[in-house]
ROZA-428129 format. One line per field, with one value per residue (C-alpha): residue number from 1; x, y, z. Coordinates in steps of 0.001 Angstrom, whole numbers. Layout:
num: (NUM:...)
X: (X:...)
Y: (Y:...)
Z: (Z:...)
REM end
This chain:
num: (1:2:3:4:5:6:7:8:9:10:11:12:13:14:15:16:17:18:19:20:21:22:23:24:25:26:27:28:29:30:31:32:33:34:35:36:37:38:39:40:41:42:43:44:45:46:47:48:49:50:51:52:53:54:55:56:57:58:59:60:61:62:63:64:65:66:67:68:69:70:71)
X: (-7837:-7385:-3809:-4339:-6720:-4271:-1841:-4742:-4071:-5979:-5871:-4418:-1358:2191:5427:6692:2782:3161:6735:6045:2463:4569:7049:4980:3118:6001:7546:4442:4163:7679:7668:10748:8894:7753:4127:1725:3823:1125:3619:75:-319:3116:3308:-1:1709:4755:2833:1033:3678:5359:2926:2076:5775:6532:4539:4096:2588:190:-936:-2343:-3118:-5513:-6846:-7633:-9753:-11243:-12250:-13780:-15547:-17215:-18261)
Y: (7636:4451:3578:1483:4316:7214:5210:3943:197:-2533:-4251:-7378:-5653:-6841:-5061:-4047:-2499:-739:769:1840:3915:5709:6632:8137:10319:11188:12619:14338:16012:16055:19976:20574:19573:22693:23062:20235:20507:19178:18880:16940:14659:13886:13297:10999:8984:9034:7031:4830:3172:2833:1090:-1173:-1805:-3428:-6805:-6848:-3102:-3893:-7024:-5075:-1882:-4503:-6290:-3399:-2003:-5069:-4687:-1392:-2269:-5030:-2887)
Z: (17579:15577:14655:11573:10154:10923:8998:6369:7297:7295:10468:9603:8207:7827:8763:5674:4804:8248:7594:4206:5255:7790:5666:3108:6403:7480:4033:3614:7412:8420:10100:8264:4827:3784:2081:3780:6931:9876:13211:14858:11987:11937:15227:15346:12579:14451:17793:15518:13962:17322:18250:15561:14134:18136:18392:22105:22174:18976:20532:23748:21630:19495:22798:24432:20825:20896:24644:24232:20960:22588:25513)
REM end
């Protein structure tokens, strides 16, 4: 599960990019959003952006992708 596709990111992006992709998951899957409720998707959305929004955990979730890519 990649976290800058889930969010459709590129992976050099910037704060602001990451906040607003989430936002516009999570308005779409939000369980309490009626019609194109997805409680998984929003929940994937919801990990990936906790990820990539705190610079120490995106810095080891892109070493260790880069690790297993070059394995």
């Amino acid at each position: 599960m990649d976290f800058y596709e889930i969010l459709g990111l590129a992976k050099d992006a910037d704060d602001p990019s990451i906040r607003s992709a989430y936002r516009i998951l999570a308005r779409r899957y939000h369980p309490d959003s009626g019609i194109g409720s997805n409680a998984d998707k929003f929940r994937e959305a919801a990990k990936a952006y906790e990820t990539l929004i705190d610079p120490n955990r995106r810095r080891a979730y892109d070493f260790v992708a880069a690790t297993a890519a070059a394995e």
